[in-house]
C-alpha positions as CSV (number, residue, x, y, z in Angstrom):
1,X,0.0,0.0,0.0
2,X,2.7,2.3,1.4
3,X,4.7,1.5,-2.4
4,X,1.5,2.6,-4.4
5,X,1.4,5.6,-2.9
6,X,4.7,6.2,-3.0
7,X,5.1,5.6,-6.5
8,X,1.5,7.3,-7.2
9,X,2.6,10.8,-5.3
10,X,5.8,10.6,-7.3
11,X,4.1,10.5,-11.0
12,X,1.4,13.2,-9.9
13,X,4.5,15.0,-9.0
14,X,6.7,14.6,-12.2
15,X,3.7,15.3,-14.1
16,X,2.7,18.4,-12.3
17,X,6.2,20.0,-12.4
18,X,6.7,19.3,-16.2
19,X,3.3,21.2,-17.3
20,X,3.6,24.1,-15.0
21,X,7.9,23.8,-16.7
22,X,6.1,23.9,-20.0
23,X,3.5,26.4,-19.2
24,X,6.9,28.7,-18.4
25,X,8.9,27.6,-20.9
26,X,6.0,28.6,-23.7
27,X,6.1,32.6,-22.0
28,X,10.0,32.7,-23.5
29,X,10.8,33.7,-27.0
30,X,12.3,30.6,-28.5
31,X,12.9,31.3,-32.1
32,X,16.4,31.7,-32.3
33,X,17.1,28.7,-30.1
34,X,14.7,26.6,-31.2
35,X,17.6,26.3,-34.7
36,X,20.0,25.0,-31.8
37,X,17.5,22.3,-29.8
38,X,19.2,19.0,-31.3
39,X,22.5,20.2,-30.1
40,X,21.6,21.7,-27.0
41,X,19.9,18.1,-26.2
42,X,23.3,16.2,-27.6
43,X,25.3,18.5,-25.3
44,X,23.3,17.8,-22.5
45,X,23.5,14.0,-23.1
46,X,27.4,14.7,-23.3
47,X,27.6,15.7,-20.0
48,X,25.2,13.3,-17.6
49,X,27.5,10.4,-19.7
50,X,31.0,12.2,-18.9
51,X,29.2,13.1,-15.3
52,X,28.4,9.0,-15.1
53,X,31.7,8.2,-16.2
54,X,34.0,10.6,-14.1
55,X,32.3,11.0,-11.1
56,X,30.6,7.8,-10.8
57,X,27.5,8.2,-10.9
């Protein structure tokens, strides 16, 4: 019981915080980044794996 809950709360939560993130995120001007978004999301994914790898996590 206590682990659906748990895990319950926790998706509420992820989705709650992503669509008030979006709602944000859609107030911005994004035109000029929006040419940059495939290498802003390949960066990103650079640096959690060299994070993973030299930190060890």
């Amino acid at each position: 019981m206590v682990t659906a809950v748990f895990g319950g709360v926790t998706i509420l939560t992820m989705i709650a915080i992503v669509t008030v993130s979006m709602w944000g995120i859609n107030l911005v001007p994004m035109k000029k980044v929006e040419v940059y978004t495939h290498a802003l999301a390949g960066g990103s994914i650079c640096l959690c794996g060299m994070a993973i790898q030299f930190l060890g996590l």
